[in-house]
C-alpha positions as a Python dict, from the first residue, in 0.01 Angstrom:
ca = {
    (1, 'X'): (0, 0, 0),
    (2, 'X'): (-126, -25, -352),
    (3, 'X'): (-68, 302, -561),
    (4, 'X'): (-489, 293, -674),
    (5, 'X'): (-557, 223, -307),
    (6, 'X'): (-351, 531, -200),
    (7, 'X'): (-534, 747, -474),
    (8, 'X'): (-858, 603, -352),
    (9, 'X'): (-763, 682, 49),
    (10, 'X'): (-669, 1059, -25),
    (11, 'X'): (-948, 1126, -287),
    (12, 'X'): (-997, 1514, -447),
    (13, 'X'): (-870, 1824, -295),
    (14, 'X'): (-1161, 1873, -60),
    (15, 'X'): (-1289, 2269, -148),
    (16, 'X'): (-1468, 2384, 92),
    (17, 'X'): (-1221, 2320, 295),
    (18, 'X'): (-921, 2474, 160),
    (19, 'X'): (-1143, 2831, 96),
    (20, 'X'): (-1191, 2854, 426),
    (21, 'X'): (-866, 2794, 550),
    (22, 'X'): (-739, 3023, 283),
    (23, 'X'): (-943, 3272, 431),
    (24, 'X'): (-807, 3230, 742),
    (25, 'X'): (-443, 3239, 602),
    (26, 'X'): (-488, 3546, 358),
    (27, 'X'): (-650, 3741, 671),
    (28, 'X'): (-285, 3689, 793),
    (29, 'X'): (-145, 3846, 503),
    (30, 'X'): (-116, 4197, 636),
    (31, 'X'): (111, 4106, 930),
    (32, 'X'): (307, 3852, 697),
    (33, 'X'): (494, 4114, 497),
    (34, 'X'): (845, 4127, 475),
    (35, 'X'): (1046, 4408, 367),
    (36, 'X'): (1304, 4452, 666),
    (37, 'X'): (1332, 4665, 876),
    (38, 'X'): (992, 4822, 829),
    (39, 'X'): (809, 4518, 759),
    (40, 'X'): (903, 4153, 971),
    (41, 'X'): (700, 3886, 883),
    (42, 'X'): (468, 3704, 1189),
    (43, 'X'): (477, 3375, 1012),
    (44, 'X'): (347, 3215, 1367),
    (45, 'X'): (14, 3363, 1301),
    (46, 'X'): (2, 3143, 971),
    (47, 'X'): (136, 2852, 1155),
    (48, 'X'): (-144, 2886, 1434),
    (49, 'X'): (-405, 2765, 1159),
    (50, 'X'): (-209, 2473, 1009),
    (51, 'X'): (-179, 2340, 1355),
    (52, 'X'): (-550, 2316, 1395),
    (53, 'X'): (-551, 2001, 1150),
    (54, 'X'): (-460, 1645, 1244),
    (55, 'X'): (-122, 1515, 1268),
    (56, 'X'): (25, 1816, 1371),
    (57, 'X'): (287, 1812, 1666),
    (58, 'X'): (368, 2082, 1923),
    (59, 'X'): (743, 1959, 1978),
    (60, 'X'): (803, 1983, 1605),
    (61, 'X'): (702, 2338, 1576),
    (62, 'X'): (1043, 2510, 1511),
    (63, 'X'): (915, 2872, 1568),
    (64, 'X'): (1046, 3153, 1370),
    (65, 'X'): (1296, 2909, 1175),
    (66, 'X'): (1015, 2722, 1009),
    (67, 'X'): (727, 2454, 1066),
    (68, 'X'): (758, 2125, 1043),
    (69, 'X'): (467, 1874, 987),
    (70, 'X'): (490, 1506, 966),
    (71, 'X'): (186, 1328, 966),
    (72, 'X'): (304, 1003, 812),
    (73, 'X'): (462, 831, 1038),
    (74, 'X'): (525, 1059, 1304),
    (75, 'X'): (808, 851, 1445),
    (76, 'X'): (1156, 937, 1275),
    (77, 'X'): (1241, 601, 1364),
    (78, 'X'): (1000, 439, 1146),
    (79, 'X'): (1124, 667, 856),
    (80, 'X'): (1234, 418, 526),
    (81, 'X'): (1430, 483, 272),
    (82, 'X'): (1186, 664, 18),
    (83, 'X'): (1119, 1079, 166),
    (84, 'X'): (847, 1330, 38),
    (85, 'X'): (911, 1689, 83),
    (86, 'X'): (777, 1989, 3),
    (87, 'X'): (897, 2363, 79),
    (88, 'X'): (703, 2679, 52),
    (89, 'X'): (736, 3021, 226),
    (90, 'X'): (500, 3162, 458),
    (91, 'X'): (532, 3525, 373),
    (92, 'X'): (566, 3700, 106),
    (93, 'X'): (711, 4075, -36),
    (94, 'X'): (539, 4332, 112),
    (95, 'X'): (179, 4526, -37),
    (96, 'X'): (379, 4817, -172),
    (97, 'X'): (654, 4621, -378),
    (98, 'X'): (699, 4754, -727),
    (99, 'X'): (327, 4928, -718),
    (100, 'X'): (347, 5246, -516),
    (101, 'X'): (55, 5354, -278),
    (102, 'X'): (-229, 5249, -459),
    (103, 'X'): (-243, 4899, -390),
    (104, 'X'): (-573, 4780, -342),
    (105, 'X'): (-570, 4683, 10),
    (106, 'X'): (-894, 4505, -23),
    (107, 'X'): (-607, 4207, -164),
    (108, 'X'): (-495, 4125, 262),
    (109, 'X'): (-879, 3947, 229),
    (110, 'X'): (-985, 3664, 10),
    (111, 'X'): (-1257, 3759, -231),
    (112, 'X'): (-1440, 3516, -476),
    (113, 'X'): (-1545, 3519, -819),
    (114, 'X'): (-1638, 3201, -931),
    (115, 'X'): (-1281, 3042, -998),
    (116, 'X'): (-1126, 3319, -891),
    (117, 'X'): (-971, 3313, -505),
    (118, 'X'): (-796, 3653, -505),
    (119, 'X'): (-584, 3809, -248),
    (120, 'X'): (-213, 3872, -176),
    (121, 'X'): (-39, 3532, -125),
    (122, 'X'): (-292, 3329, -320),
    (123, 'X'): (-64, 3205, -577),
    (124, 'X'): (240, 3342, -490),
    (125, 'X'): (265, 3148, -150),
    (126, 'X'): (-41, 3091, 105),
    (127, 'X'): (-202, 2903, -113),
    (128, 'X'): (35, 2636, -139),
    (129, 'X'): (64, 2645, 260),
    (130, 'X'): (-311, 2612, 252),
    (131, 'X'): (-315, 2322, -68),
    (132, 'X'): (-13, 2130, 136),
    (133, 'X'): (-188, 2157, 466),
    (134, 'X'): (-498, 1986, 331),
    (135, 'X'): (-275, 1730, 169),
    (136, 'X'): (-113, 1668, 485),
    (137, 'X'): (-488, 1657, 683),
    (138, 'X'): (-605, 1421, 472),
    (139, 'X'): (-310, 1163, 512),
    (140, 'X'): (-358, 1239, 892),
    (141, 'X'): (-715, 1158, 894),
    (142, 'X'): (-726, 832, 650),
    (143, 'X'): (-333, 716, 816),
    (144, 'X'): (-244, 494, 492),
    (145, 'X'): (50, 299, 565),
    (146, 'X'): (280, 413, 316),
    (147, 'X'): (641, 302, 209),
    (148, 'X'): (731, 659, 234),
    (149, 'X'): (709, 928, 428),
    (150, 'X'): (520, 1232, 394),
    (151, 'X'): (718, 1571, 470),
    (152, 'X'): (602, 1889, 473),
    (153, 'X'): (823, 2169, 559),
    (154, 'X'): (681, 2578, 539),
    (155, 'X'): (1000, 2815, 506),
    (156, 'X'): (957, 3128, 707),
    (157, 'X'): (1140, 3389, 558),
    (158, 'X'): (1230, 3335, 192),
    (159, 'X'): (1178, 3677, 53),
    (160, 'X'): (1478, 3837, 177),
    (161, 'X'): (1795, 3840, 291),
    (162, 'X'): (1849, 4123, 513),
    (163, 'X'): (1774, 3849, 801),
    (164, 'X'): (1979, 3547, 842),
    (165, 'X'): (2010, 3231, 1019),
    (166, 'X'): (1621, 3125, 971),
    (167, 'X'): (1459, 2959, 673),
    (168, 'X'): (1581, 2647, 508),
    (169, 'X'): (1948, 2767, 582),
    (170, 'X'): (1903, 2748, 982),
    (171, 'X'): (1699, 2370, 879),
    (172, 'X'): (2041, 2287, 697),
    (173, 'X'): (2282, 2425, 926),
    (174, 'X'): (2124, 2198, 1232),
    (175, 'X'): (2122, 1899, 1035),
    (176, 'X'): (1688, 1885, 1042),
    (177, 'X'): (1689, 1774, 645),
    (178, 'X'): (1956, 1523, 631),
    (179, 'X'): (1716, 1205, 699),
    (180, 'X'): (1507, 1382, 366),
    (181, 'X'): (1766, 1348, 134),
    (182, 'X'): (1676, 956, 45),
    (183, 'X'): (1387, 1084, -163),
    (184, 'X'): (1279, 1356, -410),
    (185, 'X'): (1211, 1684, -280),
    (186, 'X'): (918, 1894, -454),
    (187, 'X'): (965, 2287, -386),
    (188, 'X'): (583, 2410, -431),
    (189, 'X'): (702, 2788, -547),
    (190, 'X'): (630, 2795, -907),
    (191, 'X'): (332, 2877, -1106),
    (192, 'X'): (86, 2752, -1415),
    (193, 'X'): (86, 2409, -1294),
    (194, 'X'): (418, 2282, -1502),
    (195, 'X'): (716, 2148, -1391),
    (196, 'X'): (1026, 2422, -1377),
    (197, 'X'): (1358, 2247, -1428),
    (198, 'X'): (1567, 2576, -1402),
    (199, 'X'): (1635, 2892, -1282),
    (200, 'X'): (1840, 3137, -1353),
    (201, 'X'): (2151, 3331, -1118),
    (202, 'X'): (2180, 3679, -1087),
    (203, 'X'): (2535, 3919, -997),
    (204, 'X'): (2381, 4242, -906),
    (205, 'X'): (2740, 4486, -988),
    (206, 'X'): (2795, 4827, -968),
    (207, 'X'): (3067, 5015, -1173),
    (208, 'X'): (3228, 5400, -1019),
    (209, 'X'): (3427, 5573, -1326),
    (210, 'X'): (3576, 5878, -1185),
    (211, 'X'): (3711, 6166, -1467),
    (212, 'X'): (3807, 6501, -1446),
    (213, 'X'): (3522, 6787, -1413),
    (214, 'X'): (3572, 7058, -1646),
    (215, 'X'): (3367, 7315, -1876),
    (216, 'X'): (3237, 7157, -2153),
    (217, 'X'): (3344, 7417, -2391),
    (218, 'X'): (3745, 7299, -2343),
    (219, 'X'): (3689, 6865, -2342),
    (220, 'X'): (4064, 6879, -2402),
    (221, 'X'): (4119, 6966, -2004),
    (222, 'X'): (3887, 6699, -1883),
    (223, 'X'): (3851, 6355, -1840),
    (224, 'X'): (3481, 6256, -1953),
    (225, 'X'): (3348, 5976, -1663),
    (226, 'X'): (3045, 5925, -1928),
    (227, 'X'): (3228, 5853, -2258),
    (228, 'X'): (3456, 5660, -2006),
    (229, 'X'): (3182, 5426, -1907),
    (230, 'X'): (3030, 5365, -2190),
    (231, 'X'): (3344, 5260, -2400),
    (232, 'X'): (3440, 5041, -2065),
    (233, 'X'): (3150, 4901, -2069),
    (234, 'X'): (3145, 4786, -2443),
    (235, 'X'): (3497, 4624, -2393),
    (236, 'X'): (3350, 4462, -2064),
    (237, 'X'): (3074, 4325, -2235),
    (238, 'X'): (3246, 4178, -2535),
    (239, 'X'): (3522, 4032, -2324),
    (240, 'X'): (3229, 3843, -2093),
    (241, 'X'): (3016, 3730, -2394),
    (242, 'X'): (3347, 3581, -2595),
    (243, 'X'): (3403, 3400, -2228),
    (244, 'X'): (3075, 3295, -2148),
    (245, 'X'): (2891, 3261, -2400),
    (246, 'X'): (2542, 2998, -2527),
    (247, 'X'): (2576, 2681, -2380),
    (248, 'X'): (2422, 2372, -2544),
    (249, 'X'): (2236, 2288, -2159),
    (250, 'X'): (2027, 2612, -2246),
    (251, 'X'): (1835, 2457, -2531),
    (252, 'X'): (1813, 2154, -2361),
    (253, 'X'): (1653, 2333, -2050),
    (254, 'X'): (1431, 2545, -2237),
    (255, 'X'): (1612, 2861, -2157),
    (256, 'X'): (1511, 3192, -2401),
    (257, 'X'): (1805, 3353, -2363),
    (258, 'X'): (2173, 3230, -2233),
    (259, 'X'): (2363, 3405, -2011),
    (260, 'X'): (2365, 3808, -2043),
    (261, 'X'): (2552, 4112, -1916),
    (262, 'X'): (2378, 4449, -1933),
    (263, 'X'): (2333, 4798, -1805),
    (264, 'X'): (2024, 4901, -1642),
    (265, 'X'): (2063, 5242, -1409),
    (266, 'X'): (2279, 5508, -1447),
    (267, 'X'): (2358, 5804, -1210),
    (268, 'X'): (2580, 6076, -1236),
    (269, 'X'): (2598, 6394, -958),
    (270, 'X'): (2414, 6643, -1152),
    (271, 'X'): (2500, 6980, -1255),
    (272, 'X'): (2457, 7199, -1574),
    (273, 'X'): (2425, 7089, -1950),
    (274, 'X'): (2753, 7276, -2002),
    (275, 'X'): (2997, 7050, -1753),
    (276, 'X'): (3178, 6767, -1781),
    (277, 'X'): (3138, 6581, -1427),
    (278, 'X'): (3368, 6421, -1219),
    (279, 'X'): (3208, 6080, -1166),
    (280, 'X'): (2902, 5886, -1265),
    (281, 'X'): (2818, 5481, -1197),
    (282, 'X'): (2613, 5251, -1429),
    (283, 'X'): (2444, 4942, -1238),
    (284, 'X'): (2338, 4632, -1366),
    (285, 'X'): (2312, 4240, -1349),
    (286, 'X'): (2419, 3958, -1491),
    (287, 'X'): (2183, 3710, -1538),
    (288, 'X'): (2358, 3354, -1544),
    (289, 'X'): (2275, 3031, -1638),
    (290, 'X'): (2341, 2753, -1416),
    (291, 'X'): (2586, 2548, -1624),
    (292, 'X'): (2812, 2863, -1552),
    (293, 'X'): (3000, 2937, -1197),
    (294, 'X'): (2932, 3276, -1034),
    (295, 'X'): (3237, 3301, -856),
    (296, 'X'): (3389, 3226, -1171),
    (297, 'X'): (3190, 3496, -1368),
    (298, 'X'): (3283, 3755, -1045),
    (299, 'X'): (3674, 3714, -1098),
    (300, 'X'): (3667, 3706, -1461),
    (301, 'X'): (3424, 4083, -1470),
    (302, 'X'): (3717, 4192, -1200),
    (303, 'X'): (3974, 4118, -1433),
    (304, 'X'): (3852, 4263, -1728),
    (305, 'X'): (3811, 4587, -1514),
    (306, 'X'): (4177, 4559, -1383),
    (307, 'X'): (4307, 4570, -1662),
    (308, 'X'): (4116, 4832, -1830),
    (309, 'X'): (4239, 5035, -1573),
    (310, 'X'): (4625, 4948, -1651),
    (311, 'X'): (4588, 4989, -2024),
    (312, 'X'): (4284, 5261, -1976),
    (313, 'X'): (4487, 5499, -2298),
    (314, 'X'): (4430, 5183, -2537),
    (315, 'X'): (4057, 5206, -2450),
    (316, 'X'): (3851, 5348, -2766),
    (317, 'X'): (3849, 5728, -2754),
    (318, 'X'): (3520, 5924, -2843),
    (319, 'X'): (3667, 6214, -3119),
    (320, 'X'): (3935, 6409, -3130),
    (321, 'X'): (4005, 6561, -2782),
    (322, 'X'): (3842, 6249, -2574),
    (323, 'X'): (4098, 6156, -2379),
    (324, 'X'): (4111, 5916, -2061),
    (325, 'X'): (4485, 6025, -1926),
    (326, 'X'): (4598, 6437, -1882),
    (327, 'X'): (4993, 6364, -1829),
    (328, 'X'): (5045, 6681, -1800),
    (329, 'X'): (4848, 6697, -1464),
    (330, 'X'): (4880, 6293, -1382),
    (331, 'X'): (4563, 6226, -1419),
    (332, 'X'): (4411, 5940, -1505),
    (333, 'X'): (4003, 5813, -1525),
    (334, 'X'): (3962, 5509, -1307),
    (335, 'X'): (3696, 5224, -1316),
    (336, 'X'): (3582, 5060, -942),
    (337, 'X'): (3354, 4784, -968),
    (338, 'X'): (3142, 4631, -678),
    (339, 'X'): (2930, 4353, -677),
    (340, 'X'): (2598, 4328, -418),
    (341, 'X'): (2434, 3938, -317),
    (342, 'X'): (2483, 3694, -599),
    (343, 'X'): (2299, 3397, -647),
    (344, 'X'): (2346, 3105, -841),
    (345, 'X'): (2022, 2938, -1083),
    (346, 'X'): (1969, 2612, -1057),
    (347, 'X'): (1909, 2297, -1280),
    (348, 'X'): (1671, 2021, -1228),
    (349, 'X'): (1794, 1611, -1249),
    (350, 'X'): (1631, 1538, -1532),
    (351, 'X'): (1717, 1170, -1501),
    (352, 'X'): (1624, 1192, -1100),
    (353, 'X'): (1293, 956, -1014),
    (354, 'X'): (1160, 1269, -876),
    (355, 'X'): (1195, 1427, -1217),
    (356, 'X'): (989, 1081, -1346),
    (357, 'X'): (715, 1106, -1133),
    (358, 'X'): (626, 1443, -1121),
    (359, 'X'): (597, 1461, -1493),
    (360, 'X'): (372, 1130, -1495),
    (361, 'X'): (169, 1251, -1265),
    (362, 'X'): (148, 1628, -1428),
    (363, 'X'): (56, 1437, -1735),
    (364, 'X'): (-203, 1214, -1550),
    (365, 'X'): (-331, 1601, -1518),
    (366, 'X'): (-427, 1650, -1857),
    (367, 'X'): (-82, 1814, -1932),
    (368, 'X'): (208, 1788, -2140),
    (369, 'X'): (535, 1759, -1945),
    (370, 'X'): (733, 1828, -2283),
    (371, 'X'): (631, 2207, -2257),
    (372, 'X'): (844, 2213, -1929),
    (373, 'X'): (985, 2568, -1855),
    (374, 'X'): (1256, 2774, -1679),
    (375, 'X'): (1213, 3083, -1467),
    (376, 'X'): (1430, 3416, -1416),
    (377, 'X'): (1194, 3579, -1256),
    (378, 'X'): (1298, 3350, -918),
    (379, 'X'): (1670, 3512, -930),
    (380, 'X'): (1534, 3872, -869),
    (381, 'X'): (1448, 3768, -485),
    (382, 'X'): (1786, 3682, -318),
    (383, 'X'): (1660, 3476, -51),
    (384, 'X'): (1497, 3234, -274),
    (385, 'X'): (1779, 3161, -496),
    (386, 'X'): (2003, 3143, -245),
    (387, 'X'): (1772, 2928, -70),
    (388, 'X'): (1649, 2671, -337),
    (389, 'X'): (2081, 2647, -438),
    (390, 'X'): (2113, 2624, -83),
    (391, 'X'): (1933, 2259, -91),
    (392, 'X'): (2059, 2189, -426),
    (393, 'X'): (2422, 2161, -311),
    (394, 'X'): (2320, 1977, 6),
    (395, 'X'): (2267, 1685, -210),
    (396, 'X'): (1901, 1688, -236),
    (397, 'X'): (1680, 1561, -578),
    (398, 'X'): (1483, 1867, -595),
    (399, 'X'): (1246, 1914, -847),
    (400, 'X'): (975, 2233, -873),
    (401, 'X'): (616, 2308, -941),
    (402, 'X'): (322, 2554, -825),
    (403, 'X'): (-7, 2564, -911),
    (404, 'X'): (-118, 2943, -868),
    (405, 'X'): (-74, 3194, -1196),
    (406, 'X'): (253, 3306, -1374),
    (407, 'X'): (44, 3605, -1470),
    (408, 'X'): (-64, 3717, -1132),
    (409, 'X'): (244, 3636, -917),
    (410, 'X'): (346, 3954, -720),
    (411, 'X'): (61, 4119, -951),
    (412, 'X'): (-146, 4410, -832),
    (413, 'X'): (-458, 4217, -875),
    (414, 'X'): (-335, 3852, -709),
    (415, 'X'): (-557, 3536, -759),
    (416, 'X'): (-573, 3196, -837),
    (417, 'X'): (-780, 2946, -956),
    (418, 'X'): (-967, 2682, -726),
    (419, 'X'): (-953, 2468, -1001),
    (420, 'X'): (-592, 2483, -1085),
    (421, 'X'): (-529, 2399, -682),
    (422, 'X'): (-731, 2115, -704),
    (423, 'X'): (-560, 1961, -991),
    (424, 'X'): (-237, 2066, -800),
    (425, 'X'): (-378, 1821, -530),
    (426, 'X'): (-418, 1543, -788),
    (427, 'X'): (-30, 1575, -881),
    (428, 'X'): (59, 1536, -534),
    (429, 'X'): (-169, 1262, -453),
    (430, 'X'): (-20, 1090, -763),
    (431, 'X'): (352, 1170, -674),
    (432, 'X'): (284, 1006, -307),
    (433, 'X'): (103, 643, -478),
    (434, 'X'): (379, 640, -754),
    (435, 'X'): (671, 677, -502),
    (436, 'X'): (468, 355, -345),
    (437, 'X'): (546, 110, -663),
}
């Protein structure tokens, strides 16, 4: 079918429409939560309302693990070479996430202003379901006979990962992808209607340094867990900056700043003003580019530790009495690090057809494609890393975009724009005739 005649068949994102299924979807939003064990998401009460719209096929529903839609053909046999394939999440962190009790629970329904669609999920996640889902109705009701397939896959699950086995890893695990992986793959999870061609890891570690407690008043007699940590940590640091340090793919990418290992919490037992403690442990992350390895980065921060601890008396001292060894009593400070979920970041094919034709048709938008952008905000959330690397090491061309608002996502106040979702429809109606020359 000719690429104008497929832009012709599948027209404008039709509005009233998509408000009112949006409506439907953000009324959900309350039971779609999901901060285990207190919070499991019901995504089927999501799915019930996509399956009201044509094409849709009972025996494809896969339940908890994720929906499947296919509306073009619907006969895996007549699948060709060419596969189109979005991936979204049908729920979403829970009300109270980073905002405390006074969330405005007026968000869990859709209000309008104009523009302005706002309620929690809007750009964050249900409204991409609800954008794909008209996408997907109006390629069931005008049936153009494409070279390629139209896929639509909504993730249940992606927020977290203190439930396995369902998501895009139970899809990939039973082998319900593979006959997807001739084609480019466009994860709708992004915002502010660019491309993202990156995203960033994350090793969440934790590091114990145990001392000796004593009185302040005689430092000589202890072993100082605090002064401890923080020369550790400045040898740690150094050592993982002089091994992983700027890589030439970050410019390229668009990165704002390579690879980094910090501090961020710190927690010590307690006690009075006038006592050295026993023990204290600084957390933190390392945030990690994805032209680095994160096992690689985990055994390299373990062997910096290990052998702090063997040569712990060449470690910087802080004055005259610091000490980090009493031989007199066999003593000596010791450093324990842990390390919680890692996730890797992930980089885009920037040579990949996919890559091609979603910045053509983001520029057929209005837009620049040059002012492409990467995210670390993605790494924070386990289950979506872990997720999106997931597919990436499966073999897929995955490329990512999302039309709801950078500044709103997981904000207090959630919206989008109706118009930016209708121009969000234009991209994919020109990524579906492009993929047909």
């Amino acid at each position: 079918m000719a690429s104008q005649q497929v832009k012709e068949s599948l027209g404008t994102l039709n509005k009233d429409s998509f408000v009112a299924l949006l409506t439907n979807l953000i009324g959900e939003s309350k039971f779609v939560q999901n901060n285990p064990p207190d919070l499991i998401p019901e995504e089927d009460r999501v799915v019930k309302h996509v399956l009201d719209y044509p094409g849709t096929e009972p025996g494809k529903i896969l339940s908890f693990v994720g929906m499947h839609m296919d509306v073009v053909t619907a006969n895996p046999n007549d699948w060709v070479c060419l596969f189109f394939f979005f991936a979204f999440d049908l729920s979403f962190l829970s009300q109270n996430y980073g905002f405390g009790l006074d969330w405005n629970l007026i968000l869990l329904q859709l209000s309008i202003d104009g523009e302005k669609l706002r309620g929690r999920g809007t750009t964050d996640c249900l409204g991409h379901v609800a954008l794909v889902t008209e996408l997907m109705r109006r390629l069931g009701e005008t049936k153009p006979k494409l070279k390629s397939t139209v896929v639509a896959v909504f993730i249940a699950n992606e927020e977290n990962s203190a439930i396995t086995g369902v998501g895009v890893d139970a899809l990939v695990k039973d082998g319900l992808l593979d006959k997807l992986k001739g084609g480019p793959l466009y994860w709708i999870d992004t915002a502010d209607k660019q491309p993202c061609i990156g995203t960033g890891g994350i090793i969440p570690w934790k590091l114990h340094v145990t001392g000796k407690l004593f009185h302040s008043g005689l430092p000589h007699k202890a072993i100082n867990p605090l002064e401890l940590t923080m020369e550790a940590l400045k040898e740690i640091q150094t050592r993982f900056y002089r091994d992983f340090p700027p890589h030439p793919e970050e410019q390229v990418y668009g990165f704002a700043t390579p690879s980094t290992m910090k501090p961020t919490q710190w927690n010590y037992p307690g006690g009075g003003i006038n006592q050295i403690p026993f023990e204290c442990t600084v957390s933190g992350d390392v945030r990690l580019t994805p032209f680095y390895n994160v096992k690689d980065v985990i055994e390299k921060l373990q062997e910096y530790v290990d052998d702090i601890n063997e040569n712990i008396e060449k470690l910087d001292t802080r004055g005259p009495v610091s000490k980090y060894a009493l031989h007199d009593e066999n003593i000596r400070g010791s450093l324990t690090l842990t390390f919680d979920e890692a996730n890797a970041g992930v980089a885009c094919n920037l040579d990949s057809r996919g890559f091609h034709v979603l910045c053509k048709a983001t520029e057929e938008g209005s837009w620049t494609c040059k002012t492409l952008f990467n995210h670390w905000e993605f790494a924070t959330h386990s289950r979506t890393a872990s997720e999106r690397f997931i597919i990436f090491d499966e073999g897929f061309d995955v490329q990512t975009a999302g039309y709801g608002l950078m500044a709103t996502y997981h904000a207090k106040n959630e919206y989008c724009l109706l118009s930016d979702m209708g121009q969000g429809y234009q991209v994919f109606v020109s990524i579906i005739s492009q993929l047909e020359d």
